[in-house]
Chimera marker file (.cmm) of the C-alpha trace (Angstrom):
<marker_set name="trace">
<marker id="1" x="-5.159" y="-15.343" z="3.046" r="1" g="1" b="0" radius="0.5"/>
<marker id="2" x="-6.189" y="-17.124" z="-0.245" r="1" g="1" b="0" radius="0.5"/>
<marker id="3" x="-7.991" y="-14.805" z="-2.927" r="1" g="1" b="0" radius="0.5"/>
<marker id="4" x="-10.154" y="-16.951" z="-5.199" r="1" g="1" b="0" radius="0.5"/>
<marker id="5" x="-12.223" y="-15.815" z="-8.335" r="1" g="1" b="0" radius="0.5"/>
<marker id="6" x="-16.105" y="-15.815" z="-7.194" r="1" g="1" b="0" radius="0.5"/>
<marker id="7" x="-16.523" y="-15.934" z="-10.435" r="1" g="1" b="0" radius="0.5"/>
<marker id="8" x="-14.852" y="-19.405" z="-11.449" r="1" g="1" b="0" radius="0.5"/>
<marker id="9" x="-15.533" y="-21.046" z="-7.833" r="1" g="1" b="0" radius="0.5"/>
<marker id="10" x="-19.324" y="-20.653" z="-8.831" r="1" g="1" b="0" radius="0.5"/>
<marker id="11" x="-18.339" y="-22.003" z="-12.231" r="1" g="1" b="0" radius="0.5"/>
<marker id="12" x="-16.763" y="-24.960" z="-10.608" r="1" g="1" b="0" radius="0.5"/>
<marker id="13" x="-12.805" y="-23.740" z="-11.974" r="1" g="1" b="0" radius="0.5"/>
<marker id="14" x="-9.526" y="-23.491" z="-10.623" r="1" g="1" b="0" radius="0.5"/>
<marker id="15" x="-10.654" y="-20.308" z="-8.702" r="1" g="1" b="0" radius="0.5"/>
<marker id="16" x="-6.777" y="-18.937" z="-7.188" r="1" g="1" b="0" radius="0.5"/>
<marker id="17" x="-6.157" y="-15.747" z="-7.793" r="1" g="1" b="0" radius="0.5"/>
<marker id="18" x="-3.412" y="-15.131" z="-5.371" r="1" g="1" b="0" radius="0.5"/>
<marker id="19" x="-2.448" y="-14.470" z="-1.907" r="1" g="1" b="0" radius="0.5"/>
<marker id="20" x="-2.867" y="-11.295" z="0.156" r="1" g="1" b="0" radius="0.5"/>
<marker id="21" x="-1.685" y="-10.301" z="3.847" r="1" g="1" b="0" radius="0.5"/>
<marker id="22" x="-2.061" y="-11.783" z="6.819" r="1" g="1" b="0" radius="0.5"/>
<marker id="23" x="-0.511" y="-14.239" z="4.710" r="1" g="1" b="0" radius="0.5"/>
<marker id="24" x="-0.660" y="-16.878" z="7.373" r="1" g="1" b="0" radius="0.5"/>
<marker id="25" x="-4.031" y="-16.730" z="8.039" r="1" g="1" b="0" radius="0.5"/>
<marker id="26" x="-5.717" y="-20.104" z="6.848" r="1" g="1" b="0" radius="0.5"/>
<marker id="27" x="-8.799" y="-17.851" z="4.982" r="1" g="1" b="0" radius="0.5"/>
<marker id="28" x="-10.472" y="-17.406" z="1.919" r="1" g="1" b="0" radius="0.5"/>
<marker id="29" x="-11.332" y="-13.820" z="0.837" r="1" g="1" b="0" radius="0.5"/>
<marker id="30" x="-12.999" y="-13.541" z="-2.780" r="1" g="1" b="0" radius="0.5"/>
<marker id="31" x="-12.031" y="-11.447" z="-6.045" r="1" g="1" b="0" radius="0.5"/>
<marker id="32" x="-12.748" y="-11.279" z="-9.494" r="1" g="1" b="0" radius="0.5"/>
<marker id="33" x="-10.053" y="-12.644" z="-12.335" r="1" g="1" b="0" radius="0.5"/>
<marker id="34" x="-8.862" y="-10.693" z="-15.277" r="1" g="1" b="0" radius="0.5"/>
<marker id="35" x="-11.108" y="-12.694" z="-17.451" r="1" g="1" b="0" radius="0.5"/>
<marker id="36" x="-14.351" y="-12.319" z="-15.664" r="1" g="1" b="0" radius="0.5"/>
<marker id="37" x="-13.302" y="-8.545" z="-14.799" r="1" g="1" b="0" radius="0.5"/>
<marker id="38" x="-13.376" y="-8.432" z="-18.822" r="1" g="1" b="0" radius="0.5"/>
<marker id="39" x="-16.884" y="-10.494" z="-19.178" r="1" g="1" b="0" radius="0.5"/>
<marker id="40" x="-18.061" y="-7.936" z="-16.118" r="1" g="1" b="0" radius="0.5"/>
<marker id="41" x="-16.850" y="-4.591" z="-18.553" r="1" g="1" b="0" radius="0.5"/>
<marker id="42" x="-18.456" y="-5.815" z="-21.599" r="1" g="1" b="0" radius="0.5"/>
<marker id="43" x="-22.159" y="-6.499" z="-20.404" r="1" g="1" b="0" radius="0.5"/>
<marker id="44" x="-21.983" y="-3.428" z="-18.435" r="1" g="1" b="0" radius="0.5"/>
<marker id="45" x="-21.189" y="-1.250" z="-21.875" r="1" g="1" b="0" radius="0.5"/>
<marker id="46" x="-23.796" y="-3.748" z="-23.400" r="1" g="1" b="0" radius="0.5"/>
<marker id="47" x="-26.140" y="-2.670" z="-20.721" r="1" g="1" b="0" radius="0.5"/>
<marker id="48" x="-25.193" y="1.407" z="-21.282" r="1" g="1" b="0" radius="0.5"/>
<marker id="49" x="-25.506" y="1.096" z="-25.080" r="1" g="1" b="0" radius="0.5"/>
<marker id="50" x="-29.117" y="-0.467" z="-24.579" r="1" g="1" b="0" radius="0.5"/>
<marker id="51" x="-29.826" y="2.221" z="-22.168" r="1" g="1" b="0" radius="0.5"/>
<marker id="52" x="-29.095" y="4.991" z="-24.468" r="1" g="1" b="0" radius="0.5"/>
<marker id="53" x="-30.313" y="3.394" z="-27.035" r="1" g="1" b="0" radius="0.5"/>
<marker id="54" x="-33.615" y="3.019" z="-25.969" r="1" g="1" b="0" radius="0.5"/>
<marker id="55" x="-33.148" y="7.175" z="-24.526" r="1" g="1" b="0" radius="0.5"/>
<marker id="56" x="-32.867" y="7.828" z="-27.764" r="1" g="1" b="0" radius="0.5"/>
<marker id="57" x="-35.908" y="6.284" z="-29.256" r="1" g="1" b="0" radius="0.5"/>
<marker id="58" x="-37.887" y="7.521" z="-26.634" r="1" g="1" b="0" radius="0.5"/>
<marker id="59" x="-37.113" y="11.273" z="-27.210" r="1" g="1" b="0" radius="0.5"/>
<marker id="60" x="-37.519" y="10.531" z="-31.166" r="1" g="1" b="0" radius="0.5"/>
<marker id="61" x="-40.977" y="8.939" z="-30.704" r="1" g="1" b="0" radius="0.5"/>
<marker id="62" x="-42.388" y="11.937" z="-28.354" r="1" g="1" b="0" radius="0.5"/>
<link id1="1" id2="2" r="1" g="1" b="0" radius="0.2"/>
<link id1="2" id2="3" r="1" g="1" b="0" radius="0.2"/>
<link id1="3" id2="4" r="1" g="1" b="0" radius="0.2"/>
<link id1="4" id2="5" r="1" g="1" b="0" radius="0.2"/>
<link id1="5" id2="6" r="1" g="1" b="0" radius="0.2"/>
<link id1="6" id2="7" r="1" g="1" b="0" radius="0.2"/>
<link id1="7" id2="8" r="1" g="1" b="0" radius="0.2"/>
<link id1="8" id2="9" r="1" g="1" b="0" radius="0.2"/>
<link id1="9" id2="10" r="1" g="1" b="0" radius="0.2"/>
<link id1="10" id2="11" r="1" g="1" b="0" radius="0.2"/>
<link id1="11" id2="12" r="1" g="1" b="0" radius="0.2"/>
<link id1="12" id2="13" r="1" g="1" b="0" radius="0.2"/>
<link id1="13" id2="14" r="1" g="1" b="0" radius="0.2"/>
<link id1="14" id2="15" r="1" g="1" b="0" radius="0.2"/>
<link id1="15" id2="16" r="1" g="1" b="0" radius="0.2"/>
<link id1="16" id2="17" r="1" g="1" b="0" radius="0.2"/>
<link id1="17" id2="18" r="1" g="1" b="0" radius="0.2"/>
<link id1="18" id2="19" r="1" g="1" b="0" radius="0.2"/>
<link id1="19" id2="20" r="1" g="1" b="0" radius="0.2"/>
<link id1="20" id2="21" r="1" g="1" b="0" radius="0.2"/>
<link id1="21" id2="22" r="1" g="1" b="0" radius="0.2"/>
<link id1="22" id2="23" r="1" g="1" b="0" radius="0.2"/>
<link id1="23" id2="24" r="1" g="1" b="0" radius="0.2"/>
<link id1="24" id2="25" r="1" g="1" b="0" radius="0.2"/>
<link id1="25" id2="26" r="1" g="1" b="0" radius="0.2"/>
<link id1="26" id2="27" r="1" g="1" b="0" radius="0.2"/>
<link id1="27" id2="28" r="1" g="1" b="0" radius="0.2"/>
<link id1="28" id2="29" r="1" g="1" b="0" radius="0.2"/>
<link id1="29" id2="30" r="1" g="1" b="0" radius="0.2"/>
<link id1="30" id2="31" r="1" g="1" b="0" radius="0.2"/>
<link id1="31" id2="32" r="1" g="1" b="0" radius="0.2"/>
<link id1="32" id2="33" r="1" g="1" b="0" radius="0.2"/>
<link id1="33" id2="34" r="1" g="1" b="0" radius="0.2"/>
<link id1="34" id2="35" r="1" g="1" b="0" radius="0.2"/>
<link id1="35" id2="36" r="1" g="1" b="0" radius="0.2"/>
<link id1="36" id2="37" r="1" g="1" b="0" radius="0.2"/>
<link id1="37" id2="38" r="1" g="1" b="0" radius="0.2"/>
<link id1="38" id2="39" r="1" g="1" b="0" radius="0.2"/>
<link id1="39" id2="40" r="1" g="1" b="0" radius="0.2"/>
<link id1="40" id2="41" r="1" g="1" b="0" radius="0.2"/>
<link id1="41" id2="42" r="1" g="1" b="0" radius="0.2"/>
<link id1="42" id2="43" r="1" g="1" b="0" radius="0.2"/>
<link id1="43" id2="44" r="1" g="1" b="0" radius="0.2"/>
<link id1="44" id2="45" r="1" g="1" b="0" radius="0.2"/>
<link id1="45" id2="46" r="1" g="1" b="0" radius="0.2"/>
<link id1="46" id2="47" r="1" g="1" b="0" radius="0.2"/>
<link id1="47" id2="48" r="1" g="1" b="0" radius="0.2"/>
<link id1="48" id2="49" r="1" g="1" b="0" radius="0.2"/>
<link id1="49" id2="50" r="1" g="1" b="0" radius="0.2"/>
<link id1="50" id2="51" r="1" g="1" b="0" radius="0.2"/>
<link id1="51" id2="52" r="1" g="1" b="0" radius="0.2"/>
<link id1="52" id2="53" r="1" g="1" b="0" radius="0.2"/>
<link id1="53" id2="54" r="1" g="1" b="0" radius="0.2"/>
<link id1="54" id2="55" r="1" g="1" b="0" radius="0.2"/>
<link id1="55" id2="56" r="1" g="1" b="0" radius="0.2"/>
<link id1="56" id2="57" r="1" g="1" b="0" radius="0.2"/>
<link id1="57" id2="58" r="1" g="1" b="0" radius="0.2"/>
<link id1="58" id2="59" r="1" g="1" b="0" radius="0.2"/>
<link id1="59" id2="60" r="1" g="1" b="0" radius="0.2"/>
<link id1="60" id2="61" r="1" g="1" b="0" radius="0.2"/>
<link id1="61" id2="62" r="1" g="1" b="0" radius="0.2"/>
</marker_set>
């Protein structure tokens, strides 16, 4: 079974990431790639700094 990057196969890239077992099954299965697991990590701190951010304004404007 091929893995593939959803990731980069939406982007229109070389998506392979790798094989898995059954290995001779003729299927796709999707991952993510270490660069889009990295693009992935940083909105999501993006998205808790905002978060808190805006917490804390809230509790300082009450």
């Amino acid at each position: 079974m091929t893995v593939v990057c959803a990731w980069c196969q939406r982007l229109g890239r070389a998506a392979v990431i790798g094989e898995k077992e059954p290995r001779d099954v003729k299927a796709i299965t999707h991952g993510i790639c270490d660069e889009h697991v990295l693009v992935v990590l940083a909105e999501a701190r993006r998205s808790t700094v905002r978060a808190s951010m805006a917490s804390t304004l809230e509790r300082k404007a009450s």
